[in-house]
N, C-alpha and C positions, 0 to 999 in steps of 0.2 A: 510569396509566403502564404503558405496557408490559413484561417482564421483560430482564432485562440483554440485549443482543444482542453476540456477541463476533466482530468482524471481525479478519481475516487479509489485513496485505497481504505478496506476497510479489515479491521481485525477483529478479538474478542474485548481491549481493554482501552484501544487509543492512548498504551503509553509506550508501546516499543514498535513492534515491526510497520504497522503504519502512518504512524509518527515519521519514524524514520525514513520510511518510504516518500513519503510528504515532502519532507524539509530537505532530502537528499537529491529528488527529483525537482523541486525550485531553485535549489542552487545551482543546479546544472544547467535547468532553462538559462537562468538568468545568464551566468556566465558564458555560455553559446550564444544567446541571443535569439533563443527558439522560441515559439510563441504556443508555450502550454501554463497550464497552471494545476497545480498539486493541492489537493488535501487530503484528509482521512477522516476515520471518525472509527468507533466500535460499537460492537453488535450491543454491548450492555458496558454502563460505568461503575467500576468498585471504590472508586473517591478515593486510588491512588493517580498520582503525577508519576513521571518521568522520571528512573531511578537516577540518583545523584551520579551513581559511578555510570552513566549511558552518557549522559550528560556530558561530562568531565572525559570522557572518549573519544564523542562526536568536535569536540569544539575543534581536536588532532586534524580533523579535515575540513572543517570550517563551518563547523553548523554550530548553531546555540538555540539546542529543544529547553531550556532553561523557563521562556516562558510559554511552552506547548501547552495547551490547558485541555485535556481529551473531553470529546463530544461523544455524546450517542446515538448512533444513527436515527432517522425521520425520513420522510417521506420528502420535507423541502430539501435538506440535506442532498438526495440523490435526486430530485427534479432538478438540482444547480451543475450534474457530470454528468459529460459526455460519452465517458466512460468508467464503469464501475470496474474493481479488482478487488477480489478479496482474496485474504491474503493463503489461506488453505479453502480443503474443498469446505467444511464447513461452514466458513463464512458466504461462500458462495449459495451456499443450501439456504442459508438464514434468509439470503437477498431475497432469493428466485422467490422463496417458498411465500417469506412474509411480506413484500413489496410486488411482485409481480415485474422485478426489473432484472433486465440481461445482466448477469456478473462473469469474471470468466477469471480463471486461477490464475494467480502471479508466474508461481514459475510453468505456465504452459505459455500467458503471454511471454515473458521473460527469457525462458530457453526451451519453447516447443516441447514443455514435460509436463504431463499430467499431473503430478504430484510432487511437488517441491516439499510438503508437510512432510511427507516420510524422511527427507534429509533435515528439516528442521527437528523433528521429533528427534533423530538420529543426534543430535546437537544436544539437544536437551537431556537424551540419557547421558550422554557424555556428561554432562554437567550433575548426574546424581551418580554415575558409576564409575567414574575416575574423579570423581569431587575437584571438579577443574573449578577455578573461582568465577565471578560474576564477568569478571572484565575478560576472558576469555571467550564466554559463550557471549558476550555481547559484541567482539570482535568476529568472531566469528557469521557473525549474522553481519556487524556491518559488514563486512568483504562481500557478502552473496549480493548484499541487497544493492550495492556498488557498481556489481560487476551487471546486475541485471537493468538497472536504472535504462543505460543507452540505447538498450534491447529493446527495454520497455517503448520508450520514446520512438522508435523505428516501427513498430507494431503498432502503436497506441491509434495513429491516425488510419492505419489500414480497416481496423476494426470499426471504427467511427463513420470512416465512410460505405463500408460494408453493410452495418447497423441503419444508414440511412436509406441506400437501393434495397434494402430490402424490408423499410417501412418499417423496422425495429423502431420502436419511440427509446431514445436516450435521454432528453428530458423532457420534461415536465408528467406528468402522474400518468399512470397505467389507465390503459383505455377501461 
C-alpha cells in the first residue's frame, strides 16, 4: 500500500462542488479501504453553508454535508495536500497565480478533459433556461462528481509521484 496521499479540492464558495468532492471521495476511501484523504476549502467565504435541499440529496448515497463548515483557502491549508484540484480553470488560475502552488483541473484529472466548467456552466444555464429546480442541477453535478471520484483516485497518485521526480514542492510553502 502506498502512503496516505492528501488531495485538495478547491472551488469559489466551499459549499457545493468541493464540498462534495471532499465528503464523496472520503467515503469512498474509507469503504475501499484506500489510503487517501479528501478535503476542500474556497477561493473566498460568502457566510453561506451547505444548501438544505444538497444536503437532503447527498444523505440518498450516504454522505451527511449537514455539518460541512466551508473554509477559505491559506497557504497552511495547501502546505497540508499533496495534491491540489480545483475545480474549473479559474480556480486553478487563483492557486497558481496567488500561492505559487501546482493545481491541475478536475475534469482533465477526472476524464483527461481540459474543461469540465464548460459542461458545468452548460448545467447551470440549464437551471436558468429551462427553470429546472434546485434538486436537479444538484443531482446533476452529484452523478458527474460520482462518476469522476474513482478516476480521480486512479490519477491522483500518478500525479504525486510525478510532482515528486520532478522536484515539484506539494507541500509545504513555495520556495
Amino acid at each position: 500500500m502506498w502512503p496516505m496521499t492528501h488531495v485538495l479540492f478547491v472551488c469559489s464558495c466551499n459549499t457545493f462542488r468541493s464540498a462534495l468532492a471532499e465528503h464523496l471521495g472520503n467515503l469512498r476511501a474509507h469503504k475501499k479501504g484506500l489510503n487517501f484523504q479528501f478535503s476542500s476549502c474556497g477561493t473566498y467565504i460568502d457566510g453561506r453553508g451547505v444548501d438544505p435541499q444538497l444536503t437532503n440529496l447527498v444523505r440518498d448515497v450516504g454522505l451527511d454535508l449537514s455539518s460541512h463548515t466551508p473554509r477559505s483557502i491559506s497557504q497552511e491549508i495547501l502546505d497540508q495536500a499533496d495534491v491540489v484540484i480545483g475545480m474549473s480553470q479559474e480556480h486553478v488560475d487563483f492557486i497558481t497565480e496567488n500561492f505559487g502552488k501546482p493545481a491541475y483541473l478536475f475534469g482533465a484529472v477526472a476524464f483527461g478533459r481540459r474543461d469540465l466548467q464548460a459542461e458545468w456552466r452548460g448545467i447551470e444555464s440549464q437551471l436558468t433556461r429551462f427553470e429546472l429546480n434546485r434538486h436537479q442541477y444538484f443531482q446533476d453535478i452529484l452523478v458527474r462528481t460520482m462518476e469522476a471520484m474513482p478516476k480521480i483516485m486512479n490519477t491522483v497518485p500518478r500525479i504525486a509521484r510525478l510532482q515528486a521526480q520532478s522536484g515539484i514542492i506539494s507541500k509545504g510553502p513555495k520556495p
